[in-house]
C-alpha positions in Angstrom: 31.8 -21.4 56.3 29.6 -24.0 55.2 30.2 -22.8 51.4 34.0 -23.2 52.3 33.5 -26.5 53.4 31.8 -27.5 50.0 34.1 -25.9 48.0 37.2 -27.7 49.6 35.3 -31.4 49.5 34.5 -30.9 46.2 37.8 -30.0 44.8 39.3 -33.1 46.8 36.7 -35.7 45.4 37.6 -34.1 41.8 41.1 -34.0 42.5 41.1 -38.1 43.8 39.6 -38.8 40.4 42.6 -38.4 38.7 45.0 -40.5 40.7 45.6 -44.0 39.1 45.0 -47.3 41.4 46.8 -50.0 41.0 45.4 -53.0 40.2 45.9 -56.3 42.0 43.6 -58.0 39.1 44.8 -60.6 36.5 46.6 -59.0 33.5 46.3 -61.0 29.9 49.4 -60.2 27.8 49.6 -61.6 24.3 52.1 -62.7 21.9 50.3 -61.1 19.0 46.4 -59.0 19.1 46.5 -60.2 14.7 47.0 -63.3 13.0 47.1 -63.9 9.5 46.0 -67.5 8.1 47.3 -66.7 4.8 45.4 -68.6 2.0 43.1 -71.0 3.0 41.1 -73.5 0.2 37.3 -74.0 0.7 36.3 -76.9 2.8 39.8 -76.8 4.8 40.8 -75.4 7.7 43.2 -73.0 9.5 44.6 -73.6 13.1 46.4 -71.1 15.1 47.4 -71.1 18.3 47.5 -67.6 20.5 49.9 -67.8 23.6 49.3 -65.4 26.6 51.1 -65.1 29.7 49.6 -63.9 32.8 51.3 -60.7 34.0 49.2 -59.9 36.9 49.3 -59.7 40.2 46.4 -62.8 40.7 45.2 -65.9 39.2 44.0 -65.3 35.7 40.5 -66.8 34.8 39.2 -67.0 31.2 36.0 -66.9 31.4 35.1 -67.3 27.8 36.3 -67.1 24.5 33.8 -65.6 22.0 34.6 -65.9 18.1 32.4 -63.6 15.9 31.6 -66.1 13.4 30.2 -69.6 13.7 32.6 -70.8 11.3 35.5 -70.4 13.8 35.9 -73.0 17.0 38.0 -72.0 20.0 39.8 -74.1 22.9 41.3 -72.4 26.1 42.4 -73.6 29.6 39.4 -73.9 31.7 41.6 -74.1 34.3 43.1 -70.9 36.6 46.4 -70.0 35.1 49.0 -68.8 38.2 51.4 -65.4 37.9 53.9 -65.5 35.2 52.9 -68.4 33.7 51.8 -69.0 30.0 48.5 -70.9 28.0 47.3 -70.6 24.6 44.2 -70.5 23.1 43.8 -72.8 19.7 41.6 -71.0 17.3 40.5 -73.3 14.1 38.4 -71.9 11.1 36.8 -73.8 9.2 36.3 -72.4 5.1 33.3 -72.7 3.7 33.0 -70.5 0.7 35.4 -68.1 -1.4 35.9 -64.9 1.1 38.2 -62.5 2.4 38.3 -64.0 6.4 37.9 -61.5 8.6 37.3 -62.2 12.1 37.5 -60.9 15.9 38.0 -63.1 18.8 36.9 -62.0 22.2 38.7 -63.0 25.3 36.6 -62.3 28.5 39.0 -63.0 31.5 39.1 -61.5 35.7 41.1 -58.6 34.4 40.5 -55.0 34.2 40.4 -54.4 30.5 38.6 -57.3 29.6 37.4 -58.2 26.6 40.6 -58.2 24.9 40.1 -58.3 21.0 42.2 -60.7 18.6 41.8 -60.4 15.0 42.3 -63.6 12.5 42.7 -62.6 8.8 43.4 -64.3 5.8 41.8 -65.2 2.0 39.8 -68.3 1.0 40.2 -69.7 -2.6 38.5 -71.8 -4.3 39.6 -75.0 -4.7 38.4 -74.9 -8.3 40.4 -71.2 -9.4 43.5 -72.3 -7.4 43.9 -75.3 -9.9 44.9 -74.7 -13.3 
């Protein structure tokens, strides 16, 4: 009986694994996950600016906003953005050297699949071999 018992609690605790909760968490949804700066000269700089709207069923919270390179500054909303409505996040990189860019941002916010990856691409020229 006991075995029975075991065999019937163990099926239901596998078979709860597979049903999906929903989630009353914040949900970040972006305009784009890629942006492309295009060509950049050394010594300049590239703004963009990434608009989100909250799609959750709470408050979305940014926490932070990470960039993978020291040569790229970020500005979000410090502030809770409500259900359904919309911020950005101004991303400026700054060219130092000839390169092909290629960067991630990371967005760490109260949602559930947080850190949401945003990828800024583009090509730095120099100043010198853009001018004939």
């Amino acid at each position: 009986m006991r075995i029975l018992i075991l065999i019937i609690f163990i099926t239901f605790v596998f078979s709860c694994n597979g049903v999906k909760k929903r989630s009353n968490s914040a949900k970040i949804e972006f305009e784009h996950l890629a942006y492309d700066l295009q060509t950049i000269r050394t010594k300049d700089s590239a703004t963009c600016l990434i608009k989100f709207l909250n799609k959750g069923m709470n408050t979305l919270n940014i926490n932070k906003v990470s960039p993978s390179c020291s040569c790229v500054r970020v500005d979000w909303p410090h502030v809770p953005i409500a259900k359904n409505d919309s911020g950005e996040i101004k991303v400026v990189y700054y060219s130092e050297h000839p390169s092909v860019l290629s960067e991630v941002i990371y967005v760490y916010y109260n949602g559930s699949d947080s850190p949401i990856l945003i990828s800024i691409s583009g090509i730095v020229e120099d100043v010198k071999s853009s001018e004939f």
